[in-house]
ROSE-4610 file (N, C-alpha, C; in Angstrom, 1 decimal, always signed):
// ROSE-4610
residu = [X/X/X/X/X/X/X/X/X/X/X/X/X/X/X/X/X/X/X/X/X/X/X/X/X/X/X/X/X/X/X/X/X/X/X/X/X/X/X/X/X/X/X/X/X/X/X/X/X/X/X/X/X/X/X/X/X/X/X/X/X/X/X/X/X/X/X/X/X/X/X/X/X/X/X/X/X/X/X/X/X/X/X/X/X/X/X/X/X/X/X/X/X/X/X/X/X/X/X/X/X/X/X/X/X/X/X/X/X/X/X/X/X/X/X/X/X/X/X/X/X/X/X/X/X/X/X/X/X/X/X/X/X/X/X/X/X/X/X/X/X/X/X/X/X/X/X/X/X/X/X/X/X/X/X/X/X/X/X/X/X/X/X/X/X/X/X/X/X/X/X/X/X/X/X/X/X/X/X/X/X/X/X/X/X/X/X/X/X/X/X/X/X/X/X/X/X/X/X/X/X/X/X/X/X/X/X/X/X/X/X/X/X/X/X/X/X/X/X/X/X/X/X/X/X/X/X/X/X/X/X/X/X/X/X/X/X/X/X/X/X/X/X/X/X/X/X/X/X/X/X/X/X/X/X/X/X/X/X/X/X/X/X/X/X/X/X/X/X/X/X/X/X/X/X/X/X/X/X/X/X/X/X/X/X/X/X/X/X/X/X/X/X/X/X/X/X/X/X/X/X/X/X/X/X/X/X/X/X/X/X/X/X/X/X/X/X/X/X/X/X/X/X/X/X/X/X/X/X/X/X/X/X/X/X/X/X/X/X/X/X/X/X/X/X/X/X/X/X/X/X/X/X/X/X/X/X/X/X/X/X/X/X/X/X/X/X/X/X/X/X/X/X/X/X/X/X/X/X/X/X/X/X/X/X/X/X/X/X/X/X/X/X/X/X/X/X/X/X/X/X/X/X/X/X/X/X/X/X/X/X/X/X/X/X/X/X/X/X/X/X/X/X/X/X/X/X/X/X/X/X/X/X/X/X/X/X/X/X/X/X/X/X/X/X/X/X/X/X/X/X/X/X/X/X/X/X/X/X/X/X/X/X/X/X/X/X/X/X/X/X/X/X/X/X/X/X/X/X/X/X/X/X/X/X/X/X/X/X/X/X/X/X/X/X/X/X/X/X/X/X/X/X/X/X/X/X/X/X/X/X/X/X/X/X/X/X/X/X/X/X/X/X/X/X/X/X/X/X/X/X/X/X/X/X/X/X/X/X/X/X/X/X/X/X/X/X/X/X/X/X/X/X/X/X/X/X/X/X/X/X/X/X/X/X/X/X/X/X/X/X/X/X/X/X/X/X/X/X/X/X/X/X/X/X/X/X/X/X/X/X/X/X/X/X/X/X/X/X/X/X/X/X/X/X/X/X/X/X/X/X/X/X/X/X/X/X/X/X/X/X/X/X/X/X/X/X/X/X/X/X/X/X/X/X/X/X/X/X/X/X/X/X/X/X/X/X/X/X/X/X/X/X/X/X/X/X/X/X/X/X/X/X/X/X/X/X/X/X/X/X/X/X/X/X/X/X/X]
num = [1/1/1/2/2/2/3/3/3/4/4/4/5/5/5/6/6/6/7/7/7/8/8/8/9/9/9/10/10/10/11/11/11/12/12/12/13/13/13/14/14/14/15/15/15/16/16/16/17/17/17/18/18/18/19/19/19/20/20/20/21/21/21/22/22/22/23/23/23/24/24/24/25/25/25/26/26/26/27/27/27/28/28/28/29/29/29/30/30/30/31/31/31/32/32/32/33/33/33/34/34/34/35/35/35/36/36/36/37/37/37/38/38/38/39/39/39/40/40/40/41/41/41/42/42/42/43/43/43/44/44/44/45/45/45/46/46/46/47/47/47/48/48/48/49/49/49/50/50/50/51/51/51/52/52/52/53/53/53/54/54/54/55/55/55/56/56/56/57/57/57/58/58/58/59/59/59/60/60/60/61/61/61/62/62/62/63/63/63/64/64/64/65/65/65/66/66/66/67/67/67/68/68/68/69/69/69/70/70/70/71/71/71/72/72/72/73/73/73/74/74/74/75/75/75/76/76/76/77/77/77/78/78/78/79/79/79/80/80/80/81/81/81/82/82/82/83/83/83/84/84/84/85/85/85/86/86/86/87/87/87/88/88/88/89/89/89/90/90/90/91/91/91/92/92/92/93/93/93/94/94/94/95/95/95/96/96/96/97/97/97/98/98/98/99/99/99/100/100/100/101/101/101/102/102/102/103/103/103/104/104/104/105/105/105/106/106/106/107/107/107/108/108/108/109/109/109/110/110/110/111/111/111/112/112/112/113/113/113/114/114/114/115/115/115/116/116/116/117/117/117/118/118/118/119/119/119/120/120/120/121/121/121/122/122/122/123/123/123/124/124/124/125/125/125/126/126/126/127/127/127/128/128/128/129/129/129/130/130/130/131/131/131/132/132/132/133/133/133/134/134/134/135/135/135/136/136/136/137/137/137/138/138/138/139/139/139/140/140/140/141/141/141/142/142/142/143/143/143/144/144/144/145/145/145/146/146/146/147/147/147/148/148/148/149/149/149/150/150/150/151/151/151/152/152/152/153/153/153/154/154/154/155/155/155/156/156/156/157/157/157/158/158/158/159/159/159/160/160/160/161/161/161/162/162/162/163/163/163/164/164/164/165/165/165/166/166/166/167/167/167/168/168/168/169/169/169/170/170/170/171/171/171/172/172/172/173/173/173/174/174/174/175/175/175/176/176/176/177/177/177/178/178/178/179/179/179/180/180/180/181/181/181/182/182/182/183/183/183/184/184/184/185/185/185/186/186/186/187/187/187/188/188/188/189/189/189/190/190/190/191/191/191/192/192/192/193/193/193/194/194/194/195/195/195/196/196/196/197/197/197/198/198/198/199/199/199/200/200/200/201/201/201/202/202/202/203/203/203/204/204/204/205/205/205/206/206/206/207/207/207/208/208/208/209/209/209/210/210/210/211/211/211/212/212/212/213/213/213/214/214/214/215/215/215/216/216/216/217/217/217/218/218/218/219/219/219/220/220/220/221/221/221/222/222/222/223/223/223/224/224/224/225/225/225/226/226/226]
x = [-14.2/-14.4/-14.3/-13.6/-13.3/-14.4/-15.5/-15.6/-16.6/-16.4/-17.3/-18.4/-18.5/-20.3/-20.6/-19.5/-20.1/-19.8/-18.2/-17.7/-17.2/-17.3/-16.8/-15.3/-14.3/-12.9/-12.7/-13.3/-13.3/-11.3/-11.4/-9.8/-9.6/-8.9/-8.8/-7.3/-7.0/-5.5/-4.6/-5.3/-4.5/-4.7/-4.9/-4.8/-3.1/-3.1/-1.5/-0.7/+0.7/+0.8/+2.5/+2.1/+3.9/+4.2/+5.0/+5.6/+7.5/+7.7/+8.6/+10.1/+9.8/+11.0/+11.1/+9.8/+10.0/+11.3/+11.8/+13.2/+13.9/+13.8/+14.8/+14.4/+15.7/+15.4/+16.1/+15.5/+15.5/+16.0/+16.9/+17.1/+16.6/+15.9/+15.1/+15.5/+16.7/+16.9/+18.4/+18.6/+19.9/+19.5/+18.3/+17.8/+16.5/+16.4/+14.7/+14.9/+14.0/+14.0/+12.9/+13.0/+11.4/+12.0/+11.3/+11.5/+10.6/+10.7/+9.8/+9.5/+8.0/+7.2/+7.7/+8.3/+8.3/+7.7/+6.3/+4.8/+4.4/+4.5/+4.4/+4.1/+5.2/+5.0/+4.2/+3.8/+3.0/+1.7/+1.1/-0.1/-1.3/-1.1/-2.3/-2.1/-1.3/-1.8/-2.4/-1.5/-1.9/-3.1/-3.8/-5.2/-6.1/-6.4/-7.2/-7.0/-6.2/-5.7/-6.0/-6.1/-6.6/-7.8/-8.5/-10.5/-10.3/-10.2/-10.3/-10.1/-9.2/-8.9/-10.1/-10.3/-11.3/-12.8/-13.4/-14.6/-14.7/-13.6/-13.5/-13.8/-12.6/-12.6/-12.9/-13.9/-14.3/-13.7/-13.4/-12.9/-13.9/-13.3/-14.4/-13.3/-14.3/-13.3/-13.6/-12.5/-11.8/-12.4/-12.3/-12.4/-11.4/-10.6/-9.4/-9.7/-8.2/-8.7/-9.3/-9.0/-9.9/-11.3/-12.0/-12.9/-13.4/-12.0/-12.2/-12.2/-13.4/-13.5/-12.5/-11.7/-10.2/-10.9/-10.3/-10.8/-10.1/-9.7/-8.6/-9.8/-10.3/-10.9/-9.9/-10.2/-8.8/-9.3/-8.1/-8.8/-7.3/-7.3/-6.1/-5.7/-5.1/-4.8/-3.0/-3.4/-2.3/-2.9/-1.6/-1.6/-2.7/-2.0/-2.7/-2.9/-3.9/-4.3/-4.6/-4.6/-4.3/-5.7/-5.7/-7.3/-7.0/-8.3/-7.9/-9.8/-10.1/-11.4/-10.7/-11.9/-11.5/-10.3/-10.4/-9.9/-8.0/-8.2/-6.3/-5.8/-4.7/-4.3/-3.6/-3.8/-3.2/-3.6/-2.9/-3.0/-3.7/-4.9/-5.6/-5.5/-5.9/-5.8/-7.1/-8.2/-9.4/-10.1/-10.9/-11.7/-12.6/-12.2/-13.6/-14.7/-14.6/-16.1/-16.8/-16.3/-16.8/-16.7/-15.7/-14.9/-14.3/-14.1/-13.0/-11.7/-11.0/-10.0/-9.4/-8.5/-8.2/-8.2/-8.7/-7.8/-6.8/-5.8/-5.0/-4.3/-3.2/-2.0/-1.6/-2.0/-1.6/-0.4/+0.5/+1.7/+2.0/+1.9/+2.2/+2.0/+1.5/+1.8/+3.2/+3.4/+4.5/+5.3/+6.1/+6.5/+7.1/+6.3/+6.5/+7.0/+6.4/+6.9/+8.9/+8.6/+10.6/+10.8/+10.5/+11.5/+11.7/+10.6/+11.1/+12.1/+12.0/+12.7/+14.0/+14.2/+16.0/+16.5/+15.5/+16.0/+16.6/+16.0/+16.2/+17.3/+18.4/+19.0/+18.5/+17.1/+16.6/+16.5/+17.2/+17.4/+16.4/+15.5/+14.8/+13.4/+13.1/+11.7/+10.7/+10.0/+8.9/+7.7/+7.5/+6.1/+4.6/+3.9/+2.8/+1.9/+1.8/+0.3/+0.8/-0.5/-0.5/-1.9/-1.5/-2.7/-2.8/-4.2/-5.3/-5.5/-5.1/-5.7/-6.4/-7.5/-8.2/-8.3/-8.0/-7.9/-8.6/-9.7/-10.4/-10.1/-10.4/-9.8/-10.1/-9.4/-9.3/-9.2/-8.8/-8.7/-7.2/-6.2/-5.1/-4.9/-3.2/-2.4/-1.8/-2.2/-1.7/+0.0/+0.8/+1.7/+2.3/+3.0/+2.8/+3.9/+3.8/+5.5/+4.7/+5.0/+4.6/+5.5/+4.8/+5.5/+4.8/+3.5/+2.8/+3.4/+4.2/+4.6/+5.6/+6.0/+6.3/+7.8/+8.0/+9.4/+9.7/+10.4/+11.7/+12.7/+13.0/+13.9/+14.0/+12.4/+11.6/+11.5/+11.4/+10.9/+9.7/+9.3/+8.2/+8.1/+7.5/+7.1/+5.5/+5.7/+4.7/+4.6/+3.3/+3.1/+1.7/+2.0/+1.6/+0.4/-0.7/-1.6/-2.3/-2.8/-4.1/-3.7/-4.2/-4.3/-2.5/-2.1/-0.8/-1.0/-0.2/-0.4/+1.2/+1.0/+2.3/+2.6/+3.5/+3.7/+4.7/+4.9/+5.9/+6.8/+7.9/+8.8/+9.7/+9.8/+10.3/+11.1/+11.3/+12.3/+11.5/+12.3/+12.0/+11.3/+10.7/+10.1/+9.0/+7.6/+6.4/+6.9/+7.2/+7.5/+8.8/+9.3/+10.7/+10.3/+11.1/+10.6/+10.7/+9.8/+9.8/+9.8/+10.3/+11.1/+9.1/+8.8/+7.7/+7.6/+7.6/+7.9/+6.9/+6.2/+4.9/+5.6/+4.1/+4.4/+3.3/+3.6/+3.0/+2.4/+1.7/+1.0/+2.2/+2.1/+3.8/+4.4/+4.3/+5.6/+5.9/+6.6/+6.5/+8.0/+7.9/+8.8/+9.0/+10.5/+10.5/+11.7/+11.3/+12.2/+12.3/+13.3/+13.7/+15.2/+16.1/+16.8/+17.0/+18.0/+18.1/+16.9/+15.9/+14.9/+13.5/+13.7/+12.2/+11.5/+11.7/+10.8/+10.4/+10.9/+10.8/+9.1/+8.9/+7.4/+7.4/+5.5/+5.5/+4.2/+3.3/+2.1/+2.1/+0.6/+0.0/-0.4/+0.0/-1.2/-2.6/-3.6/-4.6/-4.4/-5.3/-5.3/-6.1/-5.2/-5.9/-6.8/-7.8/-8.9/-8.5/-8.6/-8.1/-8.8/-8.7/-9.2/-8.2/-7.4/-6.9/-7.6/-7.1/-7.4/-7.5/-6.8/-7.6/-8.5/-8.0/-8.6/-9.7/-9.8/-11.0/-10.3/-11.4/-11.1/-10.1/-9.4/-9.2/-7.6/-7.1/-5.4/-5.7/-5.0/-5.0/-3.8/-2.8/-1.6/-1.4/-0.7/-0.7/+0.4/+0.5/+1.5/+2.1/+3.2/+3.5/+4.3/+4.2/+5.2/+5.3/+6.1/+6.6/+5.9/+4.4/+3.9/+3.9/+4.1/+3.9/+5.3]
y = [-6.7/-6.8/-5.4/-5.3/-4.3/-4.3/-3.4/-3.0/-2.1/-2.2/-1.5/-1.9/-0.6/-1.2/-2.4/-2.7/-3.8/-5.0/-5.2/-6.7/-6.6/-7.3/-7.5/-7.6/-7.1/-7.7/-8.8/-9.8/-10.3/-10.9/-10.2/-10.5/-11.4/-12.5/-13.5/-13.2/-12.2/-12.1/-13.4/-14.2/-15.6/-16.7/-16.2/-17.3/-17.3/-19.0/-19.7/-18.6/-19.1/-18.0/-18.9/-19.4/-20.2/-19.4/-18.3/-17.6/-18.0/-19.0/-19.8/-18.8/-17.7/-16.5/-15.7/-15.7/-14.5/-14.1/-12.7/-12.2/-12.0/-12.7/-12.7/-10.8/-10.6/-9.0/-9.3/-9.5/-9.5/-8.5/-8.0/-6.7/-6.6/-5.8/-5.9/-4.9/-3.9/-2.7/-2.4/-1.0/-0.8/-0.5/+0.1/+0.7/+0.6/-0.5/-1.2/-2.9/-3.0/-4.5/-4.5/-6.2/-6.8/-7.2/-7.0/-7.5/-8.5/-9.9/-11.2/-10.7/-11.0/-11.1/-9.8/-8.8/-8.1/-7.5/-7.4/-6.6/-7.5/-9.1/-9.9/-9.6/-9.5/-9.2/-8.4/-7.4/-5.9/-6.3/-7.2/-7.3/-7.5/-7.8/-7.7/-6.2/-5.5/-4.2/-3.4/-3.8/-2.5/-2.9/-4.2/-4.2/-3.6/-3.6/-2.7/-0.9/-0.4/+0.5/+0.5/-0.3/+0.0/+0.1/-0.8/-0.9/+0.5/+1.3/+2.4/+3.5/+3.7/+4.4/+4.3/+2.9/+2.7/+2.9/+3.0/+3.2/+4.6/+5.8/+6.9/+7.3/+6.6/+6.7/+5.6/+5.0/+3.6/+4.3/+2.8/+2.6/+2.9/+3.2/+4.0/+4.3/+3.7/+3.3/+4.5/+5.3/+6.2/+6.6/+7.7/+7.8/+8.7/+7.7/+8.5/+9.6/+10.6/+11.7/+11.1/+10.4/+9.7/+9.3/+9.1/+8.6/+7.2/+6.5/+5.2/+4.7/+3.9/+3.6/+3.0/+3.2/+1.8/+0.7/-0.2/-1.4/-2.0/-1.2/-1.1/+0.0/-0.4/+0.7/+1.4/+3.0/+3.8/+4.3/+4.4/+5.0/+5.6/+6.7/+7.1/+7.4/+7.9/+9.0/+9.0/+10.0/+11.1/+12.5/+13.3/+14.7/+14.8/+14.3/+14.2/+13.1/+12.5/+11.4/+11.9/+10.7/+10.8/+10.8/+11.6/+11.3/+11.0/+11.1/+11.2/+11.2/+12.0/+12.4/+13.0/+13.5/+13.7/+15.0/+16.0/+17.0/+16.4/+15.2/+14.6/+14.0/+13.8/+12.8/+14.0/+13.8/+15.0/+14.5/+15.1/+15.1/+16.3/+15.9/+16.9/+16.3/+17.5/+17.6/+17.3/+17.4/+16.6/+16.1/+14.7/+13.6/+14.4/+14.5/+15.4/+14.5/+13.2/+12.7/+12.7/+13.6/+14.3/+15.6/+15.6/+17.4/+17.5/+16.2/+16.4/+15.5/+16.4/+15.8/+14.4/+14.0/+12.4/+12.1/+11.0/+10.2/+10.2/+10.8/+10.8/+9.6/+9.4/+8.2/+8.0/+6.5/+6.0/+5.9/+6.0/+6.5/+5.1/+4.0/+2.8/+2.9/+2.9/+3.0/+3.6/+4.7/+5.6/+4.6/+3.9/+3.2/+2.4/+1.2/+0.3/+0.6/+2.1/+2.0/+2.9/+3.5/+3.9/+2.5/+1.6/+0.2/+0.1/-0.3/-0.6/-0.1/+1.0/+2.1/+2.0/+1.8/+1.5/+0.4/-1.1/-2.0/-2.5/-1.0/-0.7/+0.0/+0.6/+1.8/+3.0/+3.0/+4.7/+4.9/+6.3/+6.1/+8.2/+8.3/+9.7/+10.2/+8.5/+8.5/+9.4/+10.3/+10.8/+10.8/+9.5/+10.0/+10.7/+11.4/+12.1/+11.7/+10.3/+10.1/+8.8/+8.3/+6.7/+6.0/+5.5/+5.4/+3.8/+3.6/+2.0/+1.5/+0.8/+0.0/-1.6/-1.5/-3.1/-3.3/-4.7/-5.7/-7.0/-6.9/-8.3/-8.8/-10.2/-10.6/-10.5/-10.0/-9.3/-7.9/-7.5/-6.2/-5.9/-4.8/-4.7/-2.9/-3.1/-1.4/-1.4/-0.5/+0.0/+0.2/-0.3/+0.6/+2.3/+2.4/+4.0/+4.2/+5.1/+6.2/+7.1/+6.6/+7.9/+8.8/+10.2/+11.3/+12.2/+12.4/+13.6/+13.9/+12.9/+13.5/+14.8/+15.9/+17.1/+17.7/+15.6/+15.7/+14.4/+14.3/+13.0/+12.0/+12.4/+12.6/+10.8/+11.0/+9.9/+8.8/+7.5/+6.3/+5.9/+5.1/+4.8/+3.3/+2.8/+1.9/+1.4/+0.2/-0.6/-1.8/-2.2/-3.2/-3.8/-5.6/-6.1/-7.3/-7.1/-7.9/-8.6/-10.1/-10.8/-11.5/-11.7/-12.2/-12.5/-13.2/-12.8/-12.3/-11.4/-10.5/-11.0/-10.4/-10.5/-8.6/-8.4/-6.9/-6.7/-5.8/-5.6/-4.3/-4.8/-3.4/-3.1/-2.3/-2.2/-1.3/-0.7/+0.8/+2.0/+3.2/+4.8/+5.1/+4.0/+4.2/+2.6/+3.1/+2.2/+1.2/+1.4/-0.1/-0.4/-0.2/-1.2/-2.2/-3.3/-5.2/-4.3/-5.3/-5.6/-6.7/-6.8/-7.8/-8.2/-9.5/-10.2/-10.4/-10.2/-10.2/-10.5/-11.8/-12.5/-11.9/-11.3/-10.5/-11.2/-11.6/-12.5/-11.5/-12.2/-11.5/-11.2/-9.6/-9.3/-8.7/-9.2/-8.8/-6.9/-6.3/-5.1/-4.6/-3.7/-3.5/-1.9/-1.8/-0.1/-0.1/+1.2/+1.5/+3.1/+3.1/+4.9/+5.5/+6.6/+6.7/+6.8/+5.8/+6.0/+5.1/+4.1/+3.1/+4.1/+5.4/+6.2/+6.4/+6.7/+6.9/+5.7/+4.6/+3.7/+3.0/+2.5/+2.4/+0.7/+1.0/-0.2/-0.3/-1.8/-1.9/-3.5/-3.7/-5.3/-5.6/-7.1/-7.6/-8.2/-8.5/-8.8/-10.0/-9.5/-10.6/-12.0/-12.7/-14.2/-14.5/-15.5/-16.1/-16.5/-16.2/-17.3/-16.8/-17.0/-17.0/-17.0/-15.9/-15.7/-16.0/-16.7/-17.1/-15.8/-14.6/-13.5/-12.2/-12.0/-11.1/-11.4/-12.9/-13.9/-13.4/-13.0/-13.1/-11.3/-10.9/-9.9/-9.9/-8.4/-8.2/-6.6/-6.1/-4.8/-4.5/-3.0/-2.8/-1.1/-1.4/+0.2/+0.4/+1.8/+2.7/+4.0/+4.1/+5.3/+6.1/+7.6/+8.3/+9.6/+10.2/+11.9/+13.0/+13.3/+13.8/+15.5/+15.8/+17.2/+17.6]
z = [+13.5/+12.0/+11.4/+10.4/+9.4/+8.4/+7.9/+6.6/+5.9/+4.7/+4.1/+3.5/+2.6/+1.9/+1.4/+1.3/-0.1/+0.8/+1.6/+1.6/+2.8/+4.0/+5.3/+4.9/+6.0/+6.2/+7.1/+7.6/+9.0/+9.2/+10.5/+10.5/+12.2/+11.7/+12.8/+13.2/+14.2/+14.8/+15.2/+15.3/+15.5/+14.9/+13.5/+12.0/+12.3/+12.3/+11.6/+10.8/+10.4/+9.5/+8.5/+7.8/+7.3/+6.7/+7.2/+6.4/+6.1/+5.3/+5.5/+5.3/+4.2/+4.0/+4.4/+6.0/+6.8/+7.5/+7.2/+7.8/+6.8/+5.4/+4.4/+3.5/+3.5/+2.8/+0.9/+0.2/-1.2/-1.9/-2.7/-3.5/-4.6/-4.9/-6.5/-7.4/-7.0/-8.0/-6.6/-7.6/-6.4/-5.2/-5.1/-3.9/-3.8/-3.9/-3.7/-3.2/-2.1/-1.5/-1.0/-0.9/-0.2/+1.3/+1.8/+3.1/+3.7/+3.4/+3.7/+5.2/+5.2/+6.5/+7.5/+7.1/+8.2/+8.7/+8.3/+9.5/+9.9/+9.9/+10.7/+12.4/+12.8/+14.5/+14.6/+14.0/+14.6/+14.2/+13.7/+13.0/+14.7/+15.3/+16.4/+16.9/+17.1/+16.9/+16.2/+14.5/+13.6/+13.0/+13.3/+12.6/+13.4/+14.3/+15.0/+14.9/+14.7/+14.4/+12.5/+11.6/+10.7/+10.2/+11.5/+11.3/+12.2/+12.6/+13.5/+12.0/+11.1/+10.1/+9.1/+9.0/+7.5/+8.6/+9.6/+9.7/+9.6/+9.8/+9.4/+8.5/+7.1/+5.9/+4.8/+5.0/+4.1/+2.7/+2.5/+0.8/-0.1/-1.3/-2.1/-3.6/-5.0/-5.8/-6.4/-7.2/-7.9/-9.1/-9.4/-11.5/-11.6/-12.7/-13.3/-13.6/-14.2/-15.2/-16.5/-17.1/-18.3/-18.0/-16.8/-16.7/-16.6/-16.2/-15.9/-14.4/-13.9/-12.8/-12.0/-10.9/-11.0/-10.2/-10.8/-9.9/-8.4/-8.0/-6.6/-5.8/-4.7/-4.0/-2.6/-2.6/-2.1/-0.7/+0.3/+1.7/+1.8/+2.8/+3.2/+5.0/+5.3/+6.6/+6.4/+7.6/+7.4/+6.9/+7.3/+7.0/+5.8/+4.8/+3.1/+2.5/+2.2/+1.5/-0.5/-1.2/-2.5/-2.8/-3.7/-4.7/-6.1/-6.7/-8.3/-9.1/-9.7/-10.5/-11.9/-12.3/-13.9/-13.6/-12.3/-12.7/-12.8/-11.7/-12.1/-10.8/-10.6/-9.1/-8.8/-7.2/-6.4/-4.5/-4.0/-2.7/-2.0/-1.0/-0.5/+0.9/+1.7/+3.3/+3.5/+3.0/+3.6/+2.1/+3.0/+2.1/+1.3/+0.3/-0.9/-0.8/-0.6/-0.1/+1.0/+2.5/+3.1/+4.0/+3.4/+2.7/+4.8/+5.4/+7.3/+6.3/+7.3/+7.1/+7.3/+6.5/+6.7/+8.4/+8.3/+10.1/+9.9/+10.8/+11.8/+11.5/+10.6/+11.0/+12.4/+12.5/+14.1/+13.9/+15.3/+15.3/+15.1/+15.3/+14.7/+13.5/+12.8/+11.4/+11.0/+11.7/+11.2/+12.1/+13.3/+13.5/+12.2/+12.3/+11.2/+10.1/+8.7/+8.5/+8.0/+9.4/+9.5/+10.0/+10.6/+10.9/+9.9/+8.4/+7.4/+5.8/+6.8/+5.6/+6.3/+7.5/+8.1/+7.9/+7.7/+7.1/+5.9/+5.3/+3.5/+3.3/+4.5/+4.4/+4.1/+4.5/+4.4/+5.8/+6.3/+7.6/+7.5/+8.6/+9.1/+8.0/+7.4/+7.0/+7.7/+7.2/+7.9/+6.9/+6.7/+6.3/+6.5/+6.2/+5.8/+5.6/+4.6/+3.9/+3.9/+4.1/+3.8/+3.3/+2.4/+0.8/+1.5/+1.1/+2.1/+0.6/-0.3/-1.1/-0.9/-1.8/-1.5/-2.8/-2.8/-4.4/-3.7/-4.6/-4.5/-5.9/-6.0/-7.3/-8.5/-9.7/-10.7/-10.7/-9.5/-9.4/-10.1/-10.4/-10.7/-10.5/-10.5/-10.4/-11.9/-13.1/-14.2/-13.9/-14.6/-14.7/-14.2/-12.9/-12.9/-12.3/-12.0/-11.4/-9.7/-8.8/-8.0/-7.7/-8.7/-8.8/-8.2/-7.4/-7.3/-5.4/-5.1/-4.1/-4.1/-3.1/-3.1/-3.4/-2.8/-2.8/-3.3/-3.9/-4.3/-3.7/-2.6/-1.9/-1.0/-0.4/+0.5/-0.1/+0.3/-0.8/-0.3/-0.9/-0.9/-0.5/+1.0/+1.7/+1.5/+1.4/+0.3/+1.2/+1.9/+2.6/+2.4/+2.0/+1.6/+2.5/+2.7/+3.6/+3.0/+3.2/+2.9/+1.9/+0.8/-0.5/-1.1/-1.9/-2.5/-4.0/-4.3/-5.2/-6.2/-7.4/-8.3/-8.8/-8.1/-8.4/-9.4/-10.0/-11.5/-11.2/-11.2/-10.7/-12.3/-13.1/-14.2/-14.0/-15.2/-15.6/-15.2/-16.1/-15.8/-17.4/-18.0/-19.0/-18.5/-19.4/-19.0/-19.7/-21.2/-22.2/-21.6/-20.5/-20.0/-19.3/-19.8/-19.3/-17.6/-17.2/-15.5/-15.1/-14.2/-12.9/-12.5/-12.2/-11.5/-10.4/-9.3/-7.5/-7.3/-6.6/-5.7/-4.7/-3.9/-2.5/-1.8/-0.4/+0.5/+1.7/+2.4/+3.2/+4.4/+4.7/+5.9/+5.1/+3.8/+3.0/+3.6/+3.0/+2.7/+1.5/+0.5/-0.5/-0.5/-0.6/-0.1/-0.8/-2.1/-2.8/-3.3/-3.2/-3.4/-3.7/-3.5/-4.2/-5.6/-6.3/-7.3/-8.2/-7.6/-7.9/-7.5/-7.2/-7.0/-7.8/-8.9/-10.5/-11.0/-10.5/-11.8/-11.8/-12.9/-13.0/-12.3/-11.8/-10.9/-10.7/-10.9/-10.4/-10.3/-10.2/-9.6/-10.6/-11.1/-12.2/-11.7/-12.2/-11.9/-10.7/-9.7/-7.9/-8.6/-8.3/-8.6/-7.4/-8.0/-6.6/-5.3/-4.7/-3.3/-2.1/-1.1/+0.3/+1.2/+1.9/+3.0/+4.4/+5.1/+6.6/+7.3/+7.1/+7.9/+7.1/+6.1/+5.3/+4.3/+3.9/+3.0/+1.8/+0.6/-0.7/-1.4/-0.6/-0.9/-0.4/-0.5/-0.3/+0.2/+1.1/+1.5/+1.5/+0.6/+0.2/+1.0/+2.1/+2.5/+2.2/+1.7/+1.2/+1.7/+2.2/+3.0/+2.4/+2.0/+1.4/+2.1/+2.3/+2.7/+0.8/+1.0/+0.5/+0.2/+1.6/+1.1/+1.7]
């Protein structure tokens, strides 16, 4: 069992699983795709390996620079994990909430995600940081751009657990219509290139109950940071 303060993760490695579009790879921009169910196979590894990360670094919800609480609670590892308080979003080398450094990205993690950056045509992914979000329902991702990485260059691998979520992939402006993409549990979406800027978040997690993660969705995120 995974968890934190507030809410158990209990995770049953051999919950059923109908993932009926698993394998199908989606294009959602020139250089952005979904790739149905592909952390599927690795999941009796990399969950143990993620309860190993979060009793390290338990999730723990944010205050913007404005001073708004987010309602997405954040964990990281790797080299640098992402923060954000009034002073602004940025990447640090250790947890300011207990000033050690992030856990250690399991090398499976980094595995997984270069499998899925080569099935994207991103080929010598190295990512650095990889951002742990949790959405219980009504939780949501604002509209945003990830720009505070160091470099541009890398895209950004986005993998989808637990809960099914509706993510919005739009333009290089916030008021540009966005495309609606339901992301399923396995899923994972990796876009970069000429689709690296463009703005992108979750609308509010509808109710439901996952057979291994219960009432929640866990979204890890891998980028080449510094």
């Amino acid at each position: 069992m995974m968890r934190n303060d507030d809410n158990p993760i209990t995770l049953d490695l051999f919950a059923d699983e109908p993932p009926t579009t698993s394998g199908q790879i989606e294009r959602i921009g020139q250089q952005a795709f979904v790739l149905r169910g592909f952390a599927l196979p690795w999941l009796e590894r990399l969950l143990p390996a993620l309860e190993t990360v979060l009793q390290a670094a338990p999730f723990r919800q944010m205050v913007t620079p404005g001073g708004f609480t987010m309602s997405v609670a954040l964990s990281s590892c790797g080299a640098l994990g992402w923060t954000t308080d009034r002073s602004g979003y940025r990447y640090t080398a250790h947890d300011p909430q207990t000033g050690r450094p992030w856990p250690d990205m399991p090398a499976l993690f980094r595995e997984l995600a270069q499998a899925a950056a080569r099935a994207a045509h991103f080929e010598h992914f190295e990512p650095d940081a990889c951002l742990i979000n949790r959405y219980v329902p009504g939780a949501r991702m604002s509209l945003h751009q990830d720009k505070n990485e160091r470099s541009l260059s890398a895209p950004i691998v986005s993998m989808s657990l637990g809960l099914p979520a509706m993510f919005q992939f739009g333009g290089f402006e916030r008021s540009d219509k966005t495309l609606r993409v339901p992301l399923f549990h396995g899923d994972i979406v990796v876009w970069g290139g000429v689709d690296r800027l463009r703005y992108h978040g979750v609308l509010p997690l509808k109710d439901g109950r996952h057979p291994r993660f219960g009432a929640q969705r866990i979204n890890m995120t891998f980028r080449t940071a510094g």
